[in-house]
N, C-alpha and C positions, 0 to 999 in steps of 0.2 A: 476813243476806243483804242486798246493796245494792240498789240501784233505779237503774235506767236515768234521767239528768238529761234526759232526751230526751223520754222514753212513759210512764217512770212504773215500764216492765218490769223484768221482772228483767236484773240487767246480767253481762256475762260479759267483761268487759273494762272495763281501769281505765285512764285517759289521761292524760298530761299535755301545760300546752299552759305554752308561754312567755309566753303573752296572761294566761293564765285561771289559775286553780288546777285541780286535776285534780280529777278526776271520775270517772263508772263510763257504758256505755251498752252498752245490748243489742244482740245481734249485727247486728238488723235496721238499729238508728239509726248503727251502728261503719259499715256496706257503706254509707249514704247519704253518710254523711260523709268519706268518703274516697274515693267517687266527685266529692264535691264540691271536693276539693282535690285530687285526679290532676293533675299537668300535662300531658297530652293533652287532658283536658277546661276545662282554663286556657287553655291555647295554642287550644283549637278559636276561643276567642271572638274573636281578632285574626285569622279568615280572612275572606277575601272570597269569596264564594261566587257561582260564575258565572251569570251570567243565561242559561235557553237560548233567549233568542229573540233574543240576538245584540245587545243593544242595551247600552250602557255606563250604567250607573246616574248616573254621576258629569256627564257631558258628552251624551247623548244619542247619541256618535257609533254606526253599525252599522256591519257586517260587509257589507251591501254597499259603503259609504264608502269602506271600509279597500279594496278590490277595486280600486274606480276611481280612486281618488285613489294606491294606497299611504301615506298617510298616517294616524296618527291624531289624535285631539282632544284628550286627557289621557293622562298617566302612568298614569290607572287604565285606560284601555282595554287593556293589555297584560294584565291581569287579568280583564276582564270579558269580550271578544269570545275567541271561537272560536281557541283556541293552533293548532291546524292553517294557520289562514288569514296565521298573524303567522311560522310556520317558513316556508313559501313564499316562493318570491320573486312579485310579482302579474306580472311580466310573461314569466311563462314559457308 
């Protein structure tokens, strides 16, 4: 019987990597690891995630700025302020 290179557990899956030589790991350590290489959970780490108090991380500009001027302060403002307030035209 093998032993999980992970826990030590018993293994119920045998792997191979192109890195590594193959291995065994239990079912529990197999579901950590292959949530750890999903590309949904790859790809989560390259989002920008919006501030809801309207304020741009990157430049300081807000969402009332963006109202009175129609302008923004950065590239990243189309990311981080309010996507409602950037569809609008400000002077309707």
């Amino acid at each position: 019987m093998e032993r999980c290179r992970r826990c030590g557990g018993i293994a119920t899956l045998r792997i191979e990597s192109r890195r590594e030589r193959g291995g065994f790991l239990c079912s529990g350590c197999a579901d950590r690891l292959l949530a750890e290489v999903r590309p949904s959970s790859f790809l989560n780490g390259f989002q920008r995630h919006r501030r809801q108090d309207g304020v741009c991380p990157h430049c300081g500009w807000t969402n009332e700025q963006y109202v009175q001027t129609s302008l923004l302060g950065c590239p990243l403002c189309y990311e981080a302020l309010d996507l409602h307030l950037l569809a609008r035209t400000p002077n309707e």
